[in-house]
PyMOL Python script that loads the backbone (N, CA, C, O; Angstrom):
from pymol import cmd

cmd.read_pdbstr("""\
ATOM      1  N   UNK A   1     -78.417  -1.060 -52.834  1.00  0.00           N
ATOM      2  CA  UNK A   1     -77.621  -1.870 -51.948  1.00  0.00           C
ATOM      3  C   UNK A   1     -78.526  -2.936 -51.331  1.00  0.00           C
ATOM      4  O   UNK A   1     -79.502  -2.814 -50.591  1.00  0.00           O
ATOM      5  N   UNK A   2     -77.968  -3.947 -51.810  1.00  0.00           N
ATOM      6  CA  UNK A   2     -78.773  -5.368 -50.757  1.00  0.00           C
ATOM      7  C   UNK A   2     -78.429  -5.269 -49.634  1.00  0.00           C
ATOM      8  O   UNK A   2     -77.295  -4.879 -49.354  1.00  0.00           O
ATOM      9  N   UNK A   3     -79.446  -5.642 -48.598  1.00  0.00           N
ATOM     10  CA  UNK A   3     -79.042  -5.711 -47.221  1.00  0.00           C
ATOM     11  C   UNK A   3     -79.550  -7.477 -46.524  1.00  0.00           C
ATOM     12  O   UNK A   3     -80.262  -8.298 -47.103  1.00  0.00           O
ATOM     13  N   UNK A   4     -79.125  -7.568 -45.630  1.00  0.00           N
ATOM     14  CA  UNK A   4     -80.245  -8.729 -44.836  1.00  0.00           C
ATOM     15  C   UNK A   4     -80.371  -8.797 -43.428  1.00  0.00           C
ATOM     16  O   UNK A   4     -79.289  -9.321 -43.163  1.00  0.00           O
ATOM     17  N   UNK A   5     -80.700  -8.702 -42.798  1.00  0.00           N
ATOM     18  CA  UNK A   5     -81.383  -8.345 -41.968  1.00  0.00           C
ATOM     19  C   UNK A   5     -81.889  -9.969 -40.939  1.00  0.00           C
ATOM     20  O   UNK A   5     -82.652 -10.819 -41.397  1.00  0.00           O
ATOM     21  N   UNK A   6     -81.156 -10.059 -39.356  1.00  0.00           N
ATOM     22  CA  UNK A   6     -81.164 -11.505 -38.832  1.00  0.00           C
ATOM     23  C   UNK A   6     -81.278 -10.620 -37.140  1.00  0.00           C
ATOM     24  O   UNK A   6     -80.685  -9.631 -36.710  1.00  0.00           O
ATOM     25  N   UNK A   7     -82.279 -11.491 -36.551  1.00  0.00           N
ATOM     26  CA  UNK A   7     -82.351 -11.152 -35.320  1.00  0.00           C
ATOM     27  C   UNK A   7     -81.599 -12.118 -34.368  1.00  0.00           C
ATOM     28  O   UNK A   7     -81.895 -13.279 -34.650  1.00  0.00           O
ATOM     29  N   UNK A   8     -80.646 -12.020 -33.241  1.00  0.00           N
ATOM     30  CA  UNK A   8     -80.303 -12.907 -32.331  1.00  0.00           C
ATOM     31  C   UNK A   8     -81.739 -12.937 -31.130  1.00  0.00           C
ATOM     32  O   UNK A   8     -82.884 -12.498 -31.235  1.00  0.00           O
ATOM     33  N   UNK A   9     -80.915 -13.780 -29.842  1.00  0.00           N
ATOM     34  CA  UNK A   9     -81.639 -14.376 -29.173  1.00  0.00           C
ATOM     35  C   UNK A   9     -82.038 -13.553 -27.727  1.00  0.00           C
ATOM     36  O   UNK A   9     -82.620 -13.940 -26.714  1.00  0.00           O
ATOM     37  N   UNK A  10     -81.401 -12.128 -28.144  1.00  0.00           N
ATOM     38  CA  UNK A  10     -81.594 -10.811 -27.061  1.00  0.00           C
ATOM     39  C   UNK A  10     -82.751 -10.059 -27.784  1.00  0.00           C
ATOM     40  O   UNK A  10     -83.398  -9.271 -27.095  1.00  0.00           O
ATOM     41  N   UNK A  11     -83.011 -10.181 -28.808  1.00  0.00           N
ATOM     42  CA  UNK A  11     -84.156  -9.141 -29.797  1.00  0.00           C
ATOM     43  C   UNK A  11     -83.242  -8.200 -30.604  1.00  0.00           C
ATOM     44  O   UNK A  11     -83.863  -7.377 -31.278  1.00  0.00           O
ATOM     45  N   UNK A  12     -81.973  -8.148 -30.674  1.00  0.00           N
ATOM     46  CA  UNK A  12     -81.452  -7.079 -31.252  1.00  0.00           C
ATOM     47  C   UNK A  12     -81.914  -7.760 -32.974  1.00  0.00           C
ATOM     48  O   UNK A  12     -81.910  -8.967 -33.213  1.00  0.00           O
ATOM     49  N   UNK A  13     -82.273  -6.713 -33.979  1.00  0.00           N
ATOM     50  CA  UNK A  13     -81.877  -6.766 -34.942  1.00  0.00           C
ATOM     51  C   UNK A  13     -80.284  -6.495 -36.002  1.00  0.00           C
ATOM     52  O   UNK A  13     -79.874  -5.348 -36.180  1.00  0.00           O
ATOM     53  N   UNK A  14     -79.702  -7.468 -36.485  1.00  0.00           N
ATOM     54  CA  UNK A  14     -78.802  -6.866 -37.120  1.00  0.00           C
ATOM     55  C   UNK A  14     -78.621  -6.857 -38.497  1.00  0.00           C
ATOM     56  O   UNK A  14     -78.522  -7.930 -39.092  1.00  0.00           O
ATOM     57  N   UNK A  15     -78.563  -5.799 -39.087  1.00  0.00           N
ATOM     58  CA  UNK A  15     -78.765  -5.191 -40.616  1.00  0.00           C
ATOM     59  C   UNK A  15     -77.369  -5.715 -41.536  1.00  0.00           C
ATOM     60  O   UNK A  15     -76.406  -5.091 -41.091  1.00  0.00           O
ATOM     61  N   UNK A  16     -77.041  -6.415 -42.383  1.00  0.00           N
ATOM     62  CA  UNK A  16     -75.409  -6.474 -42.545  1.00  0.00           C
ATOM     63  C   UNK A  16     -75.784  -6.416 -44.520  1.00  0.00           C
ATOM     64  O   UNK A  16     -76.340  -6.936 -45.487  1.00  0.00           O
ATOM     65  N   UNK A  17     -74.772  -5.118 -43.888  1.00  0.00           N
ATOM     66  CA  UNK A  17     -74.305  -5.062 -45.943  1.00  0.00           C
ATOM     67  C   UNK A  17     -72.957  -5.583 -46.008  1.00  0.00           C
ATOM     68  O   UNK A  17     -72.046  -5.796 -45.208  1.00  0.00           O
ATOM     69  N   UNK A  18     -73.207  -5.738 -47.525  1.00  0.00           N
ATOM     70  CA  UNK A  18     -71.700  -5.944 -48.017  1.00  0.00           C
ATOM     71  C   UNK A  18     -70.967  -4.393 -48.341  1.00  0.00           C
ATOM     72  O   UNK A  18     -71.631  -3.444 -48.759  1.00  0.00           O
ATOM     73  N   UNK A  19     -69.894  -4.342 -48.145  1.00  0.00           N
ATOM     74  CA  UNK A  19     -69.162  -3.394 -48.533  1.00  0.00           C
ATOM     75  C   UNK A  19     -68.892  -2.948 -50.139  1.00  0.00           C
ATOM     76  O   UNK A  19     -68.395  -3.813 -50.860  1.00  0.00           O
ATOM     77  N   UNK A  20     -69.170  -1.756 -50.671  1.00  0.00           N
ATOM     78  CA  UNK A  20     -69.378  -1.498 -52.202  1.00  0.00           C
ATOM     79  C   UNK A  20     -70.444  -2.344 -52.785  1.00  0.00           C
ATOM     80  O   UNK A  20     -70.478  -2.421 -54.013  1.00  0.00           O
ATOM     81  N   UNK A  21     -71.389  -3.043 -52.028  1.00  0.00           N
ATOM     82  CA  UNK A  21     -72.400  -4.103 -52.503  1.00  0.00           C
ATOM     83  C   UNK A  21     -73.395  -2.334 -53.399  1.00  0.00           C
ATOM     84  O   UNK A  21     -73.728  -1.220 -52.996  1.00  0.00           O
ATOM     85  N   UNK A  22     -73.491  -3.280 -54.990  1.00  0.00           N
ATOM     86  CA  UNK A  22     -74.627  -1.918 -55.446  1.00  0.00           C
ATOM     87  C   UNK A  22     -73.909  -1.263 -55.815  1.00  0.00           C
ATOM     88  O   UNK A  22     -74.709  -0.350 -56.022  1.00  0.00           O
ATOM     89  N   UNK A  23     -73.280  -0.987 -56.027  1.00  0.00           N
ATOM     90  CA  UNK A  23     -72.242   0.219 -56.867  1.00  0.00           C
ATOM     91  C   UNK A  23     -72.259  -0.058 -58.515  1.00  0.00           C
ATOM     92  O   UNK A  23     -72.188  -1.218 -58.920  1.00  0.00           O
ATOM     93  N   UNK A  24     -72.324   0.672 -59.121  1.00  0.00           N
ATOM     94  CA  UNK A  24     -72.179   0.167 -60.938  1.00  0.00           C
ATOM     95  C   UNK A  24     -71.047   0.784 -60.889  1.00  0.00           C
ATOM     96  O   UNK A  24     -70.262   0.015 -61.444  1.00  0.00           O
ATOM     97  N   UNK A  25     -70.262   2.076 -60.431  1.00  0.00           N
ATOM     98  CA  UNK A  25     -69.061   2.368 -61.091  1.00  0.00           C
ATOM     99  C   UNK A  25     -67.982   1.664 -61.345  1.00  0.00           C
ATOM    100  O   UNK A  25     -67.619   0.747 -60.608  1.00  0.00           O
ATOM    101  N   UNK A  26     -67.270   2.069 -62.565  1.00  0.00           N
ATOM    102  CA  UNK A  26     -66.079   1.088 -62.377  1.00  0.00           C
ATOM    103  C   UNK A  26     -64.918   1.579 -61.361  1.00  0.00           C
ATOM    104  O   UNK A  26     -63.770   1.186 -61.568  1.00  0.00           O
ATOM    105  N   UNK A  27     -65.218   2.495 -60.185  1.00  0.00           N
ATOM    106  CA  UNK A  27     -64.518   2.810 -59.626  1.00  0.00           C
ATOM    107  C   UNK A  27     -64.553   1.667 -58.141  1.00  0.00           C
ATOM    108  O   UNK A  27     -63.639   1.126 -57.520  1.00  0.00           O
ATOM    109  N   UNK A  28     -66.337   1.635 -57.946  1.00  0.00           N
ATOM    110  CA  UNK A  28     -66.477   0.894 -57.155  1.00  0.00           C
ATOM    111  C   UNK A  28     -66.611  -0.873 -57.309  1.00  0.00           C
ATOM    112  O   UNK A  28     -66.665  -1.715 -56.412  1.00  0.00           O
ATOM    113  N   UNK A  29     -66.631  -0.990 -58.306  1.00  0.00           N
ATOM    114  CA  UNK A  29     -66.238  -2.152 -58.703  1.00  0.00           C
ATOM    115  C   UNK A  29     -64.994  -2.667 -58.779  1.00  0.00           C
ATOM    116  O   UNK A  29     -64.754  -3.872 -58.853  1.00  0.00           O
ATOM    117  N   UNK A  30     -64.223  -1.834 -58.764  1.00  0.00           N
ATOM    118  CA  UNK A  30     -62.586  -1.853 -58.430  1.00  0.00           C
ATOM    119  C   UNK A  30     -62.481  -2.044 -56.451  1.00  0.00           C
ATOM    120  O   UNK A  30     -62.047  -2.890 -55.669  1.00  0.00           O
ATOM    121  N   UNK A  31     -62.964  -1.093 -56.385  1.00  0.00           N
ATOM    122  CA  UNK A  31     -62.945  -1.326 -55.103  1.00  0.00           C
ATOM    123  C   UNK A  31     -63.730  -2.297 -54.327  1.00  0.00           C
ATOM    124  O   UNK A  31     -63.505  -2.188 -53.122  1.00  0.00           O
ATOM    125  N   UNK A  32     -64.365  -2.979 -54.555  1.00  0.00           N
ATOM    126  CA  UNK A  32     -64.926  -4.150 -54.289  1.00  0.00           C
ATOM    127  C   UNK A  32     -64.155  -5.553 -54.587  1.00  0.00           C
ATOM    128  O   UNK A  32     -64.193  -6.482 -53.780  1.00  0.00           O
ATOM    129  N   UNK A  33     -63.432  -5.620 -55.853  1.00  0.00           N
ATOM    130  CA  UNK A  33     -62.504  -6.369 -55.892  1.00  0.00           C
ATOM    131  C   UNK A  33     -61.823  -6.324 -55.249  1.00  0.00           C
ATOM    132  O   UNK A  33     -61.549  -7.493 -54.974  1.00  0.00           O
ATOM    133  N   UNK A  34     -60.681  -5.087 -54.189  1.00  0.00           N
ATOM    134  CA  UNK A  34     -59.597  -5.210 -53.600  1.00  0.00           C
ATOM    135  C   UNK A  34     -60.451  -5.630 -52.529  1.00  0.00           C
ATOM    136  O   UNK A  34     -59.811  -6.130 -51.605  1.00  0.00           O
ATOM    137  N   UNK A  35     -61.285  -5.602 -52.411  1.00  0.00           N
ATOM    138  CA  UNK A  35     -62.139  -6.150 -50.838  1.00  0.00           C
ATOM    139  C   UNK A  35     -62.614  -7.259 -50.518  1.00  0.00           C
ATOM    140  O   UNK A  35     -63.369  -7.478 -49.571  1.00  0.00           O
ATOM    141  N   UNK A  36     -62.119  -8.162 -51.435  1.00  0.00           N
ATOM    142  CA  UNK A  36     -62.223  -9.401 -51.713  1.00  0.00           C
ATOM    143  C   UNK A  36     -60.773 -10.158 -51.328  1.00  0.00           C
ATOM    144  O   UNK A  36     -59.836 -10.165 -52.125  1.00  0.00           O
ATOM    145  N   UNK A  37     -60.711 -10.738 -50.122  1.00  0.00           N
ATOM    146  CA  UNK A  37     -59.164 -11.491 -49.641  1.00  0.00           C
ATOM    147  C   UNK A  37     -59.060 -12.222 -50.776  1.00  0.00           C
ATOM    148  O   UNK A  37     -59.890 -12.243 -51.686  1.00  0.00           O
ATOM    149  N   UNK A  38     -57.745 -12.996 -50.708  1.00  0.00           N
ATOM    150  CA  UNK A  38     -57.697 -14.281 -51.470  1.00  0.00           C
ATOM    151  C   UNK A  38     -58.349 -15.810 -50.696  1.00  0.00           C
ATOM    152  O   UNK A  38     -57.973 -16.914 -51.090  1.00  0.00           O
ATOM    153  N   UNK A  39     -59.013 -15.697 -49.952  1.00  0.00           N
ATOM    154  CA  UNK A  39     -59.866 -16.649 -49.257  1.00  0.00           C
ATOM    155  C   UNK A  39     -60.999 -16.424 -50.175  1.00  0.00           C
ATOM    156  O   UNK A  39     -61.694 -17.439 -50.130  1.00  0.00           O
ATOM    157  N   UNK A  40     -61.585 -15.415 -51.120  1.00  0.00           N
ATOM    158  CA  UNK A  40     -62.422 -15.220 -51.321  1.00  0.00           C
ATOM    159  C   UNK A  40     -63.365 -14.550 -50.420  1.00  0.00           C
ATOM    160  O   UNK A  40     -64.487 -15.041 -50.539  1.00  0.00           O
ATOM    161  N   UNK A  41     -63.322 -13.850 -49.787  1.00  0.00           N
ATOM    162  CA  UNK A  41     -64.093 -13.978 -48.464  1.00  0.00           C
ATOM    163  C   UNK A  41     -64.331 -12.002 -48.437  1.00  0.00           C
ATOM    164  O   UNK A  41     -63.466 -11.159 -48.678  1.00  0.00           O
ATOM    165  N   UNK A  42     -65.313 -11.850 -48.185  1.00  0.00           N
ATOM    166  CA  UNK A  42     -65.777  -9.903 -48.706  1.00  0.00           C
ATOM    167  C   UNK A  42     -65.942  -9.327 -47.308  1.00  0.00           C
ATOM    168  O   UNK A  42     -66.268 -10.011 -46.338  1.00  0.00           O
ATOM    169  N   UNK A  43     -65.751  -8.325 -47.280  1.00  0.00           N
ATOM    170  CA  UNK A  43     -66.067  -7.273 -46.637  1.00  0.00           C
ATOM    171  C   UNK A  43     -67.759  -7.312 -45.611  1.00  0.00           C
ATOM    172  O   UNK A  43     -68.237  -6.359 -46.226  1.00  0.00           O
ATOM    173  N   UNK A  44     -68.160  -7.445 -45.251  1.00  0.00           N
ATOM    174  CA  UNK A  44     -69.908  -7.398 -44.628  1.00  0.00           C
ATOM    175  C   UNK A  44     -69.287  -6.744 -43.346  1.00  0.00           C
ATOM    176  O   UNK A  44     -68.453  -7.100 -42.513  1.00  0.00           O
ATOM    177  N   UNK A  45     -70.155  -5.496 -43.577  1.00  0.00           N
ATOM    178  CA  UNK A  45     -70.715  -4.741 -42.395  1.00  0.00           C
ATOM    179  C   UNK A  45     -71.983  -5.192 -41.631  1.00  0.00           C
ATOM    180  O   UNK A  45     -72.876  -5.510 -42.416  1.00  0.00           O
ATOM    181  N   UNK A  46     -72.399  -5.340 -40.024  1.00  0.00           N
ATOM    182  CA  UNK A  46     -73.680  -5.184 -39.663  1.00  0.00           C
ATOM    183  C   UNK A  46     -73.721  -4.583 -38.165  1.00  0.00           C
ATOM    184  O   UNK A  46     -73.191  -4.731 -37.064  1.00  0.00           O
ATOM    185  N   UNK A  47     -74.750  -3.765 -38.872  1.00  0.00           N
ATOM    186  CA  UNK A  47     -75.159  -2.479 -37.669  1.00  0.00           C
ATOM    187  C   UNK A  47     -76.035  -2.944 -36.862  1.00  0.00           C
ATOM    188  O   UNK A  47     -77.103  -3.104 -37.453  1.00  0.00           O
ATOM    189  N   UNK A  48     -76.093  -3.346 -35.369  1.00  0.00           N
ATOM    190  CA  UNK A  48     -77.856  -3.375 -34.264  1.00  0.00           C
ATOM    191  C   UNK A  48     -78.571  -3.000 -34.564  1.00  0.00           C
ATOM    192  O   UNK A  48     -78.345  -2.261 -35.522  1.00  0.00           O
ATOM    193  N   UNK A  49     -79.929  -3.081 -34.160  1.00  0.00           N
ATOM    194  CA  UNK A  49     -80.653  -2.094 -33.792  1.00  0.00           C
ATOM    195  C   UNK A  49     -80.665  -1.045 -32.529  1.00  0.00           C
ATOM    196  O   UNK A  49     -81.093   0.103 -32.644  1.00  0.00           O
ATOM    197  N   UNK A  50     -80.183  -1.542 -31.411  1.00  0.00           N
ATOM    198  CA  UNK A  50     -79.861  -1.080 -29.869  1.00  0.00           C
ATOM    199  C   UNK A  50     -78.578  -0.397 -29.750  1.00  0.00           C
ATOM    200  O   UNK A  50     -78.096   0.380 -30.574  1.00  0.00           O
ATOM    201  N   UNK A  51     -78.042  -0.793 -28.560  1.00  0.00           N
ATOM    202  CA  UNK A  51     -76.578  -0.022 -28.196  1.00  0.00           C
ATOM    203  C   UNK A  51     -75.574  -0.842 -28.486  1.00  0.00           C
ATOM    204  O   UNK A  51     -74.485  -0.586 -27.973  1.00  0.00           O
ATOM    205  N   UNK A  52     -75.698  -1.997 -29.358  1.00  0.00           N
ATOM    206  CA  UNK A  52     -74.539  -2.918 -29.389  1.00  0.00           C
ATOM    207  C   UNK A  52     -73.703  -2.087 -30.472  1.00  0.00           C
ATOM    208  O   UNK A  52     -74.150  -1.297 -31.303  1.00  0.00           O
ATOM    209  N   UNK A  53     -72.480  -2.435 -30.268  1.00  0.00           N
ATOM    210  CA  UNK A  53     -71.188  -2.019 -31.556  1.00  0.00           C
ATOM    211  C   UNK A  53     -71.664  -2.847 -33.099  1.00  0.00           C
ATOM    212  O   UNK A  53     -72.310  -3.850 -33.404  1.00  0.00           O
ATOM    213  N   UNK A  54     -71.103  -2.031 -33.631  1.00  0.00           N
ATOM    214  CA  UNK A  54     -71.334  -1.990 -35.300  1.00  0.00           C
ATOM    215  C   UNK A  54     -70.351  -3.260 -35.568  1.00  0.00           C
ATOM    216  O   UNK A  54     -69.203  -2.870 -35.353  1.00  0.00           O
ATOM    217  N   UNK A  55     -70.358  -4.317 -35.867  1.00  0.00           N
ATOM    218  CA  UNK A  55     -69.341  -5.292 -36.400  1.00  0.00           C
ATOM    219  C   UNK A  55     -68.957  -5.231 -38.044  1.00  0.00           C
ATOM    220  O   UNK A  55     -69.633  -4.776 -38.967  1.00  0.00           O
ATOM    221  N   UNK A  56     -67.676  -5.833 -38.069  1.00  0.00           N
ATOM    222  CA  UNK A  56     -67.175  -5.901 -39.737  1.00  0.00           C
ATOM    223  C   UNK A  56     -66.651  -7.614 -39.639  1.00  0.00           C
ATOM    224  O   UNK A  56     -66.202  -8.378 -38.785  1.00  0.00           O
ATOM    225  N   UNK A  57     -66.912  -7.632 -40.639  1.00  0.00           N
ATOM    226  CA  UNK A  57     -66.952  -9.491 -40.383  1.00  0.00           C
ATOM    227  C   UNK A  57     -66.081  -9.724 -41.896  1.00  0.00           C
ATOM    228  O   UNK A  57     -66.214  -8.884 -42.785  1.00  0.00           O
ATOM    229  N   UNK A  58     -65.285 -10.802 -42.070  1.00  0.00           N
ATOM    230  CA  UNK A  58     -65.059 -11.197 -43.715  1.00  0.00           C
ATOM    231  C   UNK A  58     -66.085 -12.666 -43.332  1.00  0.00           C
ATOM    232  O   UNK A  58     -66.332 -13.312 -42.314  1.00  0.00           O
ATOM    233  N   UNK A  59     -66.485 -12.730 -44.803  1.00  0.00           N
ATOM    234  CA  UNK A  59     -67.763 -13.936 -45.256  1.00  0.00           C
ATOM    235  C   UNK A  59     -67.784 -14.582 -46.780  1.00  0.00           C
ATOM    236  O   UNK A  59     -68.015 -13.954 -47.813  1.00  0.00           O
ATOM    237  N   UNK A  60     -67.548 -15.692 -46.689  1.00  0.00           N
ATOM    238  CA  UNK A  60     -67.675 -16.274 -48.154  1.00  0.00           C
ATOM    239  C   UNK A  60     -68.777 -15.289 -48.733  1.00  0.00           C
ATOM    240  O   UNK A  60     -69.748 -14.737 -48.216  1.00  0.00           O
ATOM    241  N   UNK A  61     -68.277 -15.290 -49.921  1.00  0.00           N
ATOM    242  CA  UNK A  61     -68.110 -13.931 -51.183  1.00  0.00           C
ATOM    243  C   UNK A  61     -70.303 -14.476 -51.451  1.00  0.00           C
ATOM    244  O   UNK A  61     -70.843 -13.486 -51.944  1.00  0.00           O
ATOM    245  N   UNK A  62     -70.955 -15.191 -51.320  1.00  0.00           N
ATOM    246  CA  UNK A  62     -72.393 -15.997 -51.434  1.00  0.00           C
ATOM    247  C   UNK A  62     -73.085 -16.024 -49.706  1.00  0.00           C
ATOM    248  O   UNK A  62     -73.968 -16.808 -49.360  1.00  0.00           O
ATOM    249  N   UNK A  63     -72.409 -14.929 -48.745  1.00  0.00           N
ATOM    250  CA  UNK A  63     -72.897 -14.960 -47.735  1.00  0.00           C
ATOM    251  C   UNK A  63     -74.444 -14.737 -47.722  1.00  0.00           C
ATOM    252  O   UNK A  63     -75.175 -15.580 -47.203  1.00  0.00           O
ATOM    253  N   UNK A  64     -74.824 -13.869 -48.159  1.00  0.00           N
ATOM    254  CA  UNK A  64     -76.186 -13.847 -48.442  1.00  0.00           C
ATOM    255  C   UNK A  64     -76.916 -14.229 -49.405  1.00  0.00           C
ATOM    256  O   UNK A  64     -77.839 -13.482 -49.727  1.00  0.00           O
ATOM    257  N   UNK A  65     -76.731 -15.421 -50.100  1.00  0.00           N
ATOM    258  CA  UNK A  65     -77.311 -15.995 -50.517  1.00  0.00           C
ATOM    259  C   UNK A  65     -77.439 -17.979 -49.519  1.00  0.00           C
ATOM    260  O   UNK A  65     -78.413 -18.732 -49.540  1.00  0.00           O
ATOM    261  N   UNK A  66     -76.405 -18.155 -48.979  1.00  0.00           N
ATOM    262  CA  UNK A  66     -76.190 -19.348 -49.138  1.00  0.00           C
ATOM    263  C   UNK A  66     -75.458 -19.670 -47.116  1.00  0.00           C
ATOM    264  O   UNK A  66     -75.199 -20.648 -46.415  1.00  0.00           O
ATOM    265  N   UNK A  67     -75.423 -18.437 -47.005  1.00  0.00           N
ATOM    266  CA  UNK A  67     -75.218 -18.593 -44.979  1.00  0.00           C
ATOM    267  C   UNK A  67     -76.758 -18.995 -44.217  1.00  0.00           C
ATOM    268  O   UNK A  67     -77.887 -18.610 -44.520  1.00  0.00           O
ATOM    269  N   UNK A  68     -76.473 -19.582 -43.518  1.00  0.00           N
ATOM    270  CA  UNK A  68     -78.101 -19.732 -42.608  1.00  0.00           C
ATOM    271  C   UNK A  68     -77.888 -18.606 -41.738  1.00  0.00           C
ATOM    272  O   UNK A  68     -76.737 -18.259 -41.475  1.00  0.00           O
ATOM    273  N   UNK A  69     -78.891 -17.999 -41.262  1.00  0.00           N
ATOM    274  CA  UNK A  69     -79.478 -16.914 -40.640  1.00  0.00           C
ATOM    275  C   UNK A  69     -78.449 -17.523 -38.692  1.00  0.00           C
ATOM    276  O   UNK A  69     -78.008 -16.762 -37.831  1.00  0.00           O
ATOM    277  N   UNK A  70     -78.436 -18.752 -38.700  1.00  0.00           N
ATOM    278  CA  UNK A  70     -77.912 -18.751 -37.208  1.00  0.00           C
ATOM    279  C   UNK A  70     -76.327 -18.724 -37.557  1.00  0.00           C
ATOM    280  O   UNK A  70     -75.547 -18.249 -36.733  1.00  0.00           O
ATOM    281  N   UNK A  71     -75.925 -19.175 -38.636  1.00  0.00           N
ATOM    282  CA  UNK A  71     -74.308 -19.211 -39.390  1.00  0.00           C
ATOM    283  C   UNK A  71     -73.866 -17.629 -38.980  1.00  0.00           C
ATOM    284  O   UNK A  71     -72.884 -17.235 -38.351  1.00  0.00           O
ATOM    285  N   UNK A  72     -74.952 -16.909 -39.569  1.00  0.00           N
ATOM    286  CA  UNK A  72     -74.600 -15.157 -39.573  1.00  0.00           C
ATOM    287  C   UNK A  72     -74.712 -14.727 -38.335  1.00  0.00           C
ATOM    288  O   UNK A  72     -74.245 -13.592 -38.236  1.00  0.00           O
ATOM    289  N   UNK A  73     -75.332 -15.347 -36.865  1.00  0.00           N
ATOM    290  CA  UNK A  73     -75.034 -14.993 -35.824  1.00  0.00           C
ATOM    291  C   UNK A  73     -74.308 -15.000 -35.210  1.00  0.00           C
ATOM    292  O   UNK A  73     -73.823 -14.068 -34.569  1.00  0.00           O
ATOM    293  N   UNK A  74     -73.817 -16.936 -35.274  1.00  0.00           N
ATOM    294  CA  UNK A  74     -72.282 -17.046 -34.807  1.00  0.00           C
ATOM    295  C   UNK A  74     -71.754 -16.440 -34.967  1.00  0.00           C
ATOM    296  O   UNK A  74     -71.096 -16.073 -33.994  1.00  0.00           O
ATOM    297  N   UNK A  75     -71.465 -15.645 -36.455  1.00  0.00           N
ATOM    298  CA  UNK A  75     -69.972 -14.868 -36.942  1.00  0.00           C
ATOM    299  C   UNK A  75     -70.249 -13.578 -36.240  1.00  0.00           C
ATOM    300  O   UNK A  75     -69.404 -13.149 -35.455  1.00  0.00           O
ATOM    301  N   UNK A  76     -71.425 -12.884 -36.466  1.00  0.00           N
ATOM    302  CA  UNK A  76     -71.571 -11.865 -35.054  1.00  0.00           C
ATOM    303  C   UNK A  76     -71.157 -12.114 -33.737  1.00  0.00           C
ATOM    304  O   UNK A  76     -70.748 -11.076 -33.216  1.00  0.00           O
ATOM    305  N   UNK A  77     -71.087 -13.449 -32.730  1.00  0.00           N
ATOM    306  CA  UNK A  77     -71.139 -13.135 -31.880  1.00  0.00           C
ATOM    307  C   UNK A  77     -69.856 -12.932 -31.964  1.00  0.00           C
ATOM    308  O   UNK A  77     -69.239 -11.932 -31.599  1.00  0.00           O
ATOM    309  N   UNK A  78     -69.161 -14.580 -32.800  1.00  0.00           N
ATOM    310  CA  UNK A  78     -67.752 -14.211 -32.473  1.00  0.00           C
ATOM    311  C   UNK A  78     -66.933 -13.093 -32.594  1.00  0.00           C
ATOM    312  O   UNK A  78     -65.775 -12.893 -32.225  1.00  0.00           O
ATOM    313  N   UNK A  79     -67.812 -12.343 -33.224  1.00  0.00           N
ATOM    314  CA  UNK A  79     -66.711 -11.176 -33.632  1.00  0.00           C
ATOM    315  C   UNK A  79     -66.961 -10.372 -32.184  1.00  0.00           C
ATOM    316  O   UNK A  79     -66.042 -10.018 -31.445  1.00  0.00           O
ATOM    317  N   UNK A  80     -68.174 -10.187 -31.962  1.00  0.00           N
ATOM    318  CA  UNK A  80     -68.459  -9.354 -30.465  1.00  0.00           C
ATOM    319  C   UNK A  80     -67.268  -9.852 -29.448  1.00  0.00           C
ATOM    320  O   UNK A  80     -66.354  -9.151 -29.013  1.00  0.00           O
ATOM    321  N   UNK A  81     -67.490 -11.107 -29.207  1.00  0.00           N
ATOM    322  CA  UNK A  81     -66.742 -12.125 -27.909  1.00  0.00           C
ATOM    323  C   UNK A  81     -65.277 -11.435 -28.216  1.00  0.00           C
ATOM    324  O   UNK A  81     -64.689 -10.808 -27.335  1.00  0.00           O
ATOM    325  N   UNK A  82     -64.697 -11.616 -29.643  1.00  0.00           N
ATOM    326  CA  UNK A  82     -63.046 -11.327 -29.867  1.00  0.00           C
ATOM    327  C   UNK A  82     -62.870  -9.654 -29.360  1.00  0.00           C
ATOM    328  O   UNK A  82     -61.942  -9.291 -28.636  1.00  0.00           O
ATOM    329  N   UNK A  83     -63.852  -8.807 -29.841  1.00  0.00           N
ATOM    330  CA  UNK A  83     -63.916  -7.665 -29.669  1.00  0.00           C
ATOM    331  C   UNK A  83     -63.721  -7.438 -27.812  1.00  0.00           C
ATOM    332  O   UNK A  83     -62.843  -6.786 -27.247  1.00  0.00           O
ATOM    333  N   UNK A  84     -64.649  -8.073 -27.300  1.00  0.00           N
ATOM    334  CA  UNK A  84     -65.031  -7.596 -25.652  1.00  0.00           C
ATOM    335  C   UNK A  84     -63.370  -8.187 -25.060  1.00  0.00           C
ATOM    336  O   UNK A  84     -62.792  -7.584 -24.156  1.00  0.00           O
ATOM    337  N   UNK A  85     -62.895  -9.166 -25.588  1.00  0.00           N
ATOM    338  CA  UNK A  85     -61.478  -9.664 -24.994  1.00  0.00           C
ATOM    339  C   UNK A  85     -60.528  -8.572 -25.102  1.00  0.00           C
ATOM    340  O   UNK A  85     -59.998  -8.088 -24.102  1.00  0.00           O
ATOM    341  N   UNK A  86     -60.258  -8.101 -26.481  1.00  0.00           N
ATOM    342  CA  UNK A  86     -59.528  -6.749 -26.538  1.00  0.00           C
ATOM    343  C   UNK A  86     -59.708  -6.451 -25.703  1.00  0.00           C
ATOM    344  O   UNK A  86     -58.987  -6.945 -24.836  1.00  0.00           O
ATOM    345  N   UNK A  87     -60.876  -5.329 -25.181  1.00  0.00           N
ATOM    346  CA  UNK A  87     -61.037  -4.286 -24.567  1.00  0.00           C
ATOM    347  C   UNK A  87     -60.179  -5.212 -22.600  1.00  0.00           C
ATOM    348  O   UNK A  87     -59.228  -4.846 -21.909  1.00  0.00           O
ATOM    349  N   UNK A  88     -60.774  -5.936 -22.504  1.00  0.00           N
ATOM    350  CA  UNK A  88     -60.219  -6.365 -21.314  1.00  0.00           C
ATOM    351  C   UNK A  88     -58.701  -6.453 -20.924  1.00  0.00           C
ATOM    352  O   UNK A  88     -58.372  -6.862 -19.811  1.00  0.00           O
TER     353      UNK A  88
END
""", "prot")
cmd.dss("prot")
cmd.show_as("cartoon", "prot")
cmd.util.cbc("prot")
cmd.orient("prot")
């Protein structure tokens, strides 16, 4: 499983896989396709290092190849910011 790995501007590290990223089966290769919107856009998990929440993000299907490292923060924070509004 590829991972990548981007620090924000608190020190947290955050680790983000793709979902079924690394799988050879054709089971999970199936399932990686349904995890693919029609935006094109995949599945990426990324975990902290600290006490922050685990985020799930969708990301053009070349996120880790072709996102800048501050691109992949924004989409963290925003997802944090949308998240903390819920809860309120």
């Amino acid at each position: 499983m590829k991972q990548r790995d981007v620090q924000d501007g608190a020190g947290i590290t955050w680790t983000c896989v793709q979902a079924f990223s690394g799988a050879e089966t054709p089971a999970a290769r199936e399932a990686q396709k349904r995890m693919t919107n029609a935006d094109e856009e995949v599945a990426v998990v990324c975990t902290p290092s600290g006490g922050e929440q685990t985020v799930r993000l969708s990301l053009p299907a070349a996120w880790r190849e072709q996102m800048a490292d501050d691109q992949l923060l924004a989409a963290i924070e925003a997802h944090r910011g949308d998240a903390e509004e819920r809860r309120a």
